[in-house]
PLY file of the C-alpha trace (Angstrom):
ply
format ascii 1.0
element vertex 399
property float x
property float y
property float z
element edge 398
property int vertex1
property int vertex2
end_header
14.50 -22.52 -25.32
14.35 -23.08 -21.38
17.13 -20.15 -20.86
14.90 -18.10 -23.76
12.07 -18.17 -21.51
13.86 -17.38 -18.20
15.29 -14.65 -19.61
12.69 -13.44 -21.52
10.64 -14.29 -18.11
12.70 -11.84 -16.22
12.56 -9.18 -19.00
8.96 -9.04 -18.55
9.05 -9.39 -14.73
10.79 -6.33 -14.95
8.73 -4.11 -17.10
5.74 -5.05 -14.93
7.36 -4.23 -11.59
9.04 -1.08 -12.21
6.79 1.21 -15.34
5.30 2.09 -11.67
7.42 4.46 -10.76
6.75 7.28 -13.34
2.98 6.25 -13.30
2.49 6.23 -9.26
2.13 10.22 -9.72
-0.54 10.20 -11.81
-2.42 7.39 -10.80
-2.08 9.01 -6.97
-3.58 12.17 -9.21
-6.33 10.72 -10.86
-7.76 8.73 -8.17
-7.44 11.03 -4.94
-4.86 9.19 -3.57
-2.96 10.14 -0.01
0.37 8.58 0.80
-1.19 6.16 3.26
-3.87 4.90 0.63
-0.69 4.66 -2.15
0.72 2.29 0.35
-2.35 -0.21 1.18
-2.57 0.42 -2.78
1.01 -1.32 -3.03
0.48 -3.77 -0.20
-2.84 -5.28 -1.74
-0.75 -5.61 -4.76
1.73 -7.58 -2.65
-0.46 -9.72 -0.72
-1.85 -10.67 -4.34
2.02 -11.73 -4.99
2.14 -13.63 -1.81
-1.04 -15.49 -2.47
-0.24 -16.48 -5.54
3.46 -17.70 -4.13
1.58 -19.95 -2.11
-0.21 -21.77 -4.23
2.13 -21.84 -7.53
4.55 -24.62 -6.24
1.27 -26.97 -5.89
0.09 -26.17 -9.48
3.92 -27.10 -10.55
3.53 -30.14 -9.26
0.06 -31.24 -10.82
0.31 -29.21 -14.34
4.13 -28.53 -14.58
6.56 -25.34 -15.08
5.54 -25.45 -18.60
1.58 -24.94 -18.12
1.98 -22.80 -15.12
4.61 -20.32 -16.88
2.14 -19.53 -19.55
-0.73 -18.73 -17.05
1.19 -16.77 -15.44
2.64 -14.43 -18.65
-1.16 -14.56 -19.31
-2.90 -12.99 -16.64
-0.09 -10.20 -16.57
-1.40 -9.98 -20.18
-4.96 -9.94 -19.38
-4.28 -7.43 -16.41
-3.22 -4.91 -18.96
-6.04 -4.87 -21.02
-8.20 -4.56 -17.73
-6.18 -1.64 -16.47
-6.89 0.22 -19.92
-10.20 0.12 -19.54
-10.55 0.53 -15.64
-12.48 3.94 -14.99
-13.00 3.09 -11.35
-10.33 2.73 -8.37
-12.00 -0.44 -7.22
-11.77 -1.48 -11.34
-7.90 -0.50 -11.38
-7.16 -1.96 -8.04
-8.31 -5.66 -8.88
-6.60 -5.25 -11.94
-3.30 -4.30 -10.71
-4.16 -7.31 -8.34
-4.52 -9.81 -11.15
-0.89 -8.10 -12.21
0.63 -9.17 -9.04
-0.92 -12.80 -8.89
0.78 -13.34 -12.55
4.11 -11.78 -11.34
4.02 -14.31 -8.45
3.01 -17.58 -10.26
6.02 -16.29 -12.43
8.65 -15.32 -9.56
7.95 -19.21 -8.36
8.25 -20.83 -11.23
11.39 -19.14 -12.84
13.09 -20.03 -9.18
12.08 -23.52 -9.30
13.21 -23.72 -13.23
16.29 -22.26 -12.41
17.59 -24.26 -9.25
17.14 -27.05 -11.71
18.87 -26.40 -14.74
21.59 -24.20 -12.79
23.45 -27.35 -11.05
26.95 -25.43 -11.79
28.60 -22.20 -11.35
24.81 -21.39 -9.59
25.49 -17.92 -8.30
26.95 -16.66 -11.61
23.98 -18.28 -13.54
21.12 -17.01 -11.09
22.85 -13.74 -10.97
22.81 -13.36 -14.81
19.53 -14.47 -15.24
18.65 -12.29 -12.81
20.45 -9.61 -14.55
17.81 -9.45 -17.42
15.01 -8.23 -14.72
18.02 -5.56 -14.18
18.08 -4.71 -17.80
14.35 -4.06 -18.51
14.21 -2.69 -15.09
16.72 -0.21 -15.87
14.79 0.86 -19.27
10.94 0.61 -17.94
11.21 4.02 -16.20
12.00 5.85 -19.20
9.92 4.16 -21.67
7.26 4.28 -19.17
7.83 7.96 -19.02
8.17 8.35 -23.13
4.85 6.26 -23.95
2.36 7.78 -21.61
2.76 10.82 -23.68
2.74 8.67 -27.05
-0.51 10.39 -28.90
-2.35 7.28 -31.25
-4.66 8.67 -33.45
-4.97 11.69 -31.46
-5.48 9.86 -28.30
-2.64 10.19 -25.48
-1.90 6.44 -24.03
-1.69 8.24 -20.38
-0.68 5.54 -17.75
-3.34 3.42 -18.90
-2.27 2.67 -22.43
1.24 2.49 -21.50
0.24 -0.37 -19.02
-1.84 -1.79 -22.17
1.24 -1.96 -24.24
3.94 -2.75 -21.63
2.39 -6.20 -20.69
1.59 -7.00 -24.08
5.06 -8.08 -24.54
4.00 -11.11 -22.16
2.86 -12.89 -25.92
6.62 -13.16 -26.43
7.65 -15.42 -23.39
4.27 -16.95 -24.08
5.32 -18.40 -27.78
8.97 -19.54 -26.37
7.24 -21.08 -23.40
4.95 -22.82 -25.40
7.34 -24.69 -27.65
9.64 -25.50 -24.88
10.21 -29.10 -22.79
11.11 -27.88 -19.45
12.95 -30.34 -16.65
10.04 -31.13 -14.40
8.14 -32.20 -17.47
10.14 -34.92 -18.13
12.11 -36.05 -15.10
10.97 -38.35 -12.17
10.15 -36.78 -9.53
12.97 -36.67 -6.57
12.40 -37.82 -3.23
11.73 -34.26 -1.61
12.87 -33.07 1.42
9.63 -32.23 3.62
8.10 -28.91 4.89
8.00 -30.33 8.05
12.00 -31.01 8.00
12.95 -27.71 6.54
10.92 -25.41 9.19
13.37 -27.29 11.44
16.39 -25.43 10.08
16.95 -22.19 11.55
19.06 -20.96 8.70
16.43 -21.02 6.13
14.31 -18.60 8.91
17.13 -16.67 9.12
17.15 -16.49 5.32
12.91 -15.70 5.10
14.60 -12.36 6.85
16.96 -11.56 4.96
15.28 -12.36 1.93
12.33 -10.30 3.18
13.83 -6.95 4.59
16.19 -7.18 1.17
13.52 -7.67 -0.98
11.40 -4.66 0.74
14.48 -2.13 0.18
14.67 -3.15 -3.47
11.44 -3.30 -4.47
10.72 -0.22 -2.75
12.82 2.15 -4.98
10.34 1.19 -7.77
7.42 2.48 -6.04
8.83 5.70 -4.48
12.00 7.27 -6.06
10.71 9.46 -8.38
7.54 10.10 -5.92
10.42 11.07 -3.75
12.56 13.22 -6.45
9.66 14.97 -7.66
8.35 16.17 -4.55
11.32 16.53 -2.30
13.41 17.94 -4.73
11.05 19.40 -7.28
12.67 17.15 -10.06
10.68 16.79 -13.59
9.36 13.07 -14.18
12.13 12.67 -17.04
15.05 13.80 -14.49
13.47 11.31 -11.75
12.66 8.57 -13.93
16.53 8.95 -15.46
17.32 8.17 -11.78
15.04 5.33 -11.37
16.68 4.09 -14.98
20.08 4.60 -13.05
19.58 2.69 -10.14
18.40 -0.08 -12.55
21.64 0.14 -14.13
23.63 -0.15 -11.31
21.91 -3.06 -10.27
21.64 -4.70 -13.67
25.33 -4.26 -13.86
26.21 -5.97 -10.31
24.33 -9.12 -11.72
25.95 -9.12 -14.55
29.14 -8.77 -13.51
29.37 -9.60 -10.00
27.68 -13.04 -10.12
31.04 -14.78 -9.93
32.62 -13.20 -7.34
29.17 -14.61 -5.11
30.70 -18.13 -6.08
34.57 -17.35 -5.11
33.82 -15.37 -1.96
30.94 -17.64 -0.87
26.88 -16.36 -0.89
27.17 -16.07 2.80
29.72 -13.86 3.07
28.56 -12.09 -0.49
25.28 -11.13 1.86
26.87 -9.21 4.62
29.05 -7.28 1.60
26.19 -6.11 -0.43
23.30 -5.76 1.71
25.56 -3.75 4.08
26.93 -1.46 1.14
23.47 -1.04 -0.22
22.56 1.03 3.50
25.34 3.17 3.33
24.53 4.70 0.11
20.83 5.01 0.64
21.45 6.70 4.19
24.09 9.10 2.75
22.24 10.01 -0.46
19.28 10.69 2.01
22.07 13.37 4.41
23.67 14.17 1.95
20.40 15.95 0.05
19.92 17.02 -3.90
24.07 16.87 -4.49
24.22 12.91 -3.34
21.40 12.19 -5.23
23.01 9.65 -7.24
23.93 7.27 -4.28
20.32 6.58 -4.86
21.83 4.98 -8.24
24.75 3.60 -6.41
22.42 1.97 -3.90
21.31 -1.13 -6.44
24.27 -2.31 -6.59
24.44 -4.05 -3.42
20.90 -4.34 -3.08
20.79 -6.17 -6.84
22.82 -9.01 -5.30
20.26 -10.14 -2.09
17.65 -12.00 -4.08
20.02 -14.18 -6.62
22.49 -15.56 -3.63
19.63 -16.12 -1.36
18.19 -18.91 -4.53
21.62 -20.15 -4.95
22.18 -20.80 -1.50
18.57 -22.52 -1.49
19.63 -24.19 -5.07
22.62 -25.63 -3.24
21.41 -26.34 0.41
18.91 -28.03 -0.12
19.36 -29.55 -3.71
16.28 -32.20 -3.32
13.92 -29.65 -1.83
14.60 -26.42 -3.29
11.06 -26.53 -4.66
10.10 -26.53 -1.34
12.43 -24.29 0.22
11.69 -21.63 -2.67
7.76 -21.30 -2.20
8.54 -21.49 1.78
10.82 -18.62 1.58
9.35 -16.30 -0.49
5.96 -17.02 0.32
6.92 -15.33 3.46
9.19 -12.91 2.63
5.39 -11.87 0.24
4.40 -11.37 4.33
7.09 -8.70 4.79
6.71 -6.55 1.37
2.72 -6.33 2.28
3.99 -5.16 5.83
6.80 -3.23 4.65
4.83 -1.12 1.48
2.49 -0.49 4.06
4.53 0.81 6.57
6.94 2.99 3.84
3.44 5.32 3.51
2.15 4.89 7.50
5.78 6.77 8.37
5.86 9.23 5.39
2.28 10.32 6.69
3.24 10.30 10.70
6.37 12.25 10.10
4.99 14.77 8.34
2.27 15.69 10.50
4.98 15.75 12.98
6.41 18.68 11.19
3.77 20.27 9.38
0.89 18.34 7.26
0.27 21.41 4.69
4.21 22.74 4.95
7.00 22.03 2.11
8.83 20.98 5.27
6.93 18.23 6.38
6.54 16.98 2.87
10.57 16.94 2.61
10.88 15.71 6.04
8.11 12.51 5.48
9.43 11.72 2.10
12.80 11.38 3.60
11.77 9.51 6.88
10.07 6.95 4.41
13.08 6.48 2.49
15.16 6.40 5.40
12.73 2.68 6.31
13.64 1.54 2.99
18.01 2.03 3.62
17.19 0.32 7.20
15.66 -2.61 5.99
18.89 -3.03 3.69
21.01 -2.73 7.23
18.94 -5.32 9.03
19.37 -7.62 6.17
22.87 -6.97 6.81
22.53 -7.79 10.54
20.82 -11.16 10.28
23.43 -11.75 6.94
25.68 -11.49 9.45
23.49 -13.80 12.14
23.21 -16.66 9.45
26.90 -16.21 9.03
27.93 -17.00 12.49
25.73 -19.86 13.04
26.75 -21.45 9.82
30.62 -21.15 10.36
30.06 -23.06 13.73
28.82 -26.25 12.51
31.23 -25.83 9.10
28.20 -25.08 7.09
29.49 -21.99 4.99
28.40 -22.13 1.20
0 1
1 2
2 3
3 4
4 5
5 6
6 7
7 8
8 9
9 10
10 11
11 12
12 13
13 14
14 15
15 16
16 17
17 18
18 19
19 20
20 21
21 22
22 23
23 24
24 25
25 26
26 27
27 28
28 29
29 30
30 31
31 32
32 33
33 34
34 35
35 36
36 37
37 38
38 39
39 40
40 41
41 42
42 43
43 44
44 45
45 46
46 47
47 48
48 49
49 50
50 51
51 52
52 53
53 54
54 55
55 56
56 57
57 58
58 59
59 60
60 61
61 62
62 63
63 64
64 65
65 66
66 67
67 68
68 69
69 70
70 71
71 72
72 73
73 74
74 75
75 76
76 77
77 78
78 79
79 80
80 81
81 82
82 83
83 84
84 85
85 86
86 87
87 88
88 89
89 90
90 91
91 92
92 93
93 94
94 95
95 96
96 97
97 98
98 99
99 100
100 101
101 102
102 103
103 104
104 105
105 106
106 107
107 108
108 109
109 110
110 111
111 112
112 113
113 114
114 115
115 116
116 117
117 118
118 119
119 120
120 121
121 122
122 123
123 124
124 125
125 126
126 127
127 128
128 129
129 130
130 131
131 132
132 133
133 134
134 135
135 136
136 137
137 138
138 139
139 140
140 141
141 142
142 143
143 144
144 145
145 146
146 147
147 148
148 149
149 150
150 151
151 152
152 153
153 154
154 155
155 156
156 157
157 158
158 159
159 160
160 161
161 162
162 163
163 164
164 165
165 166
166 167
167 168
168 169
169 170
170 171
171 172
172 173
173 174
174 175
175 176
176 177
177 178
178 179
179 180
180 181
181 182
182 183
183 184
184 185
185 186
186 187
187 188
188 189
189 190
190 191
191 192
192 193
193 194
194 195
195 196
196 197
197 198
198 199
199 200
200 201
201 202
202 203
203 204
204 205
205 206
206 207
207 208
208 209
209 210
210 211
211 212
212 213
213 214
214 215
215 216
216 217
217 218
218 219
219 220
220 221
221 222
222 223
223 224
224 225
225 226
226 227
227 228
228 229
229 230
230 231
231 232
232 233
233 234
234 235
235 236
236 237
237 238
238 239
239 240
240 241
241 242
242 243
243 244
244 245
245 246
246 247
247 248
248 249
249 250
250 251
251 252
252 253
253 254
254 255
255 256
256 257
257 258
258 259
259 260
260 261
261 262
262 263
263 264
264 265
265 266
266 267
267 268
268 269
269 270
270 271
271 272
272 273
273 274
274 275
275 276
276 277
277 278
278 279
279 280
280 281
281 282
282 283
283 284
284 285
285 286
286 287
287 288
288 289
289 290
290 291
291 292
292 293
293 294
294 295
295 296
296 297
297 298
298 299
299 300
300 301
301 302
302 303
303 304
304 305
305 306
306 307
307 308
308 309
309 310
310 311
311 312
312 313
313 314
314 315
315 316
316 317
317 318
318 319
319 320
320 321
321 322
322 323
323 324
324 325
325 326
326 327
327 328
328 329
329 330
330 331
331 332
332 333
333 334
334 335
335 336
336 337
337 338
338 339
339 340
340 341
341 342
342 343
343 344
344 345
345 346
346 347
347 348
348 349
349 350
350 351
351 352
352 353
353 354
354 355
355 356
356 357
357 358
358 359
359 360
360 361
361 362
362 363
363 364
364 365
365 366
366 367
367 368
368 369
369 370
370 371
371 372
372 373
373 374
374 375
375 376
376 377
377 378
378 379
379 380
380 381
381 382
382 383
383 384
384 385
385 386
386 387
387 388
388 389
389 390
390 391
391 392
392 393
393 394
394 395
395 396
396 397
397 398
């Protein structure tokens, strides 16, 4: 029951995060929308996931995974009936907020369950559990794409609707949540390492970066490939979302599959590999133009790999803190996806002014400058991989 509802946890996670991308368009249409205001849009919704990262560990503590699991399924469910009947930006916005708030009470808590009950072969198990957000990821696009022009009773489900219906799964985690006896519920509490003591270690800062600038470049893709396909390329939303669906695959497939070879090679080392790999193809997809198009894909498959070996290196550093070390870390890496979001749109806008607001041009040019941020922040989580590498090996630290 406890891997039924982190897998069904992820499942979920991923059909909220990524139905986005085929939806963005309209939404951006329906509301007025410029590029800059679709990424304050995104960051708000980010800053929601930070806040509720920070306070999710504390309500662990005090109600348990069990309790706080539930809430969190819950308000993703209640945020879908609110964005079906939201008529109003401000309306959607805090609606999409309360999306984001349940997605982050979830992130936290699936982490914390899992550095628990994965005490063994820990990269392959966070990996594959990590696969399932691959898997749903991978489909959300194009049943995002198929139900928003689902007619019921002679009314079209639009974005709204499929919203409605996409988070309505969240019952099913729910029920399996509900009838399961999770770890923390049970066990005595350990004799955790401080917050205090871990700020102290400069390799779990140099993981908030890597962690952050990865999580940035993959999360990214969700919110602007097929923005980017349909405008730079003049792709239909079926062809862009097929894309979006192919990237998932790619990077539902490296969990899968390349969970074990995290544990053999080591996570460090795993780091440099994939984040590294993960640049190249977004960078050469983006100069290579239409015909490379599918490095896009190609591009998940390192990036897939970042946010599994950065918990199983927590998981295994810092065994009687990871509870800690978990909220710490991605609390502040929820800092650098409200920066980053926000900065994707601020240099798609700047760039094409720069060559021609009202031009095709400057549309292709921006578009591409703004993906171009999202393949450097996989290359500077490369560089600091590569950092945290080094200063480990000196003091014979490697995991």
């Amino acid at each position: 029951m406890q891997l039924a509802t982190i897998f069904l946890g992820f499942i979920i996670f991923g059909f909220s995060e990524n139905i986005k991308g085929p939806a963005i368009p309209r939404i951006q249409f329906d509301f007025m929308l410029n590029e800059s205001q679709l990424g304050m849009l995104l960051s708000l919704n980010a800053l929601g996931y930070l806040i509720a990262c920070s306070f999710t560990a504390f309500l662990t503590r005090r109600w348990g995974i069990k309790i706080v699991s539930i809430a969190a399924f819950g308000s993703m469910l209640i945020s879908g009936i609110l964005i079906y009947f939201s008529r109003s930006y401000p309306a959607f916005s805090a609606s999409y907020f309360l999306m984001y708030i349940g997605n982050g009470m979830l992130e936290i808590a699936l982490a914390i369950l899992g550095a628990r009950i994965f005490v063994k072969n820990t990269g392959t198990m966070m990996n594959l559990s990590h696969g399932f957000y691959g898997l749903s990821s991978t489909v959300a696009p194009l049943i995002a794409t198929g139900l928003m022009s689902v007619s019921v009773f002679g009314y079209t489900l639009d974005w709204r609707g499929m919203y409605l219906v996409m988070l309505s799964l969240s019952i099913v985690p729910i029920l399996f949540a509900w009838r399961s006896t999770f770890p923390s519920d049970n066990i005595s509490h350990e004799d955790h390492v401080s917050l205090k003591t871990l700020m102290k270690d400069r390799a779990l800062w140099l993981m908030v970066l890597i962690l952050s600038f990865g999580v940035v470049s993959e999360l990214a893709v969700g919110g602007w490939l097929v923005n980017f396909l349909e405008k730079a390329y003049s792709w239909d939303t079926t062809t862009a979302s097929g894309m979006l669906s192919a990237f998932f695959f790619c990077f539902a497939l490296a969990r899968l599959l390349l969970g074990p070879l995290t544990d053999n090679i080591g996570f460090n080392l795993s780091l440099i590999i994939f984040s590294t790999f993960s640049a190249i193809c977004t960078f050469a997809a983006i100069l290579g133009g239409e015909r490379l198009a599918f490095l896009f894909a190609g591009a998940g498959i390192g990036i897939a790999m970042i946010y599994p070996t950065v918990m199983a290196f927590i998981a295994k550093r810092y065994p009687n803190g990871s509870d800690t070390a978990i909220t710490f870390t991605v609390t502040l890496m929820g800092i650098g996806s409200v920066i980053g979001n926000y900065m994707i749109g601020g240099v798609i806008d700047v760039v094409k002014h720069l060559f021609g607001a009202d031009t095709q041009m400057g549309l292709i040019r921006g578009l591409q400058a703004g993906y171009a941020f999202i393949g450097l922040c996989a290359a500077i989580c490369a560089v600091f991989s590569c950092i945290l590498f080094r200063f480990l090996r000196k003091r014979n630290e490697l995991i």
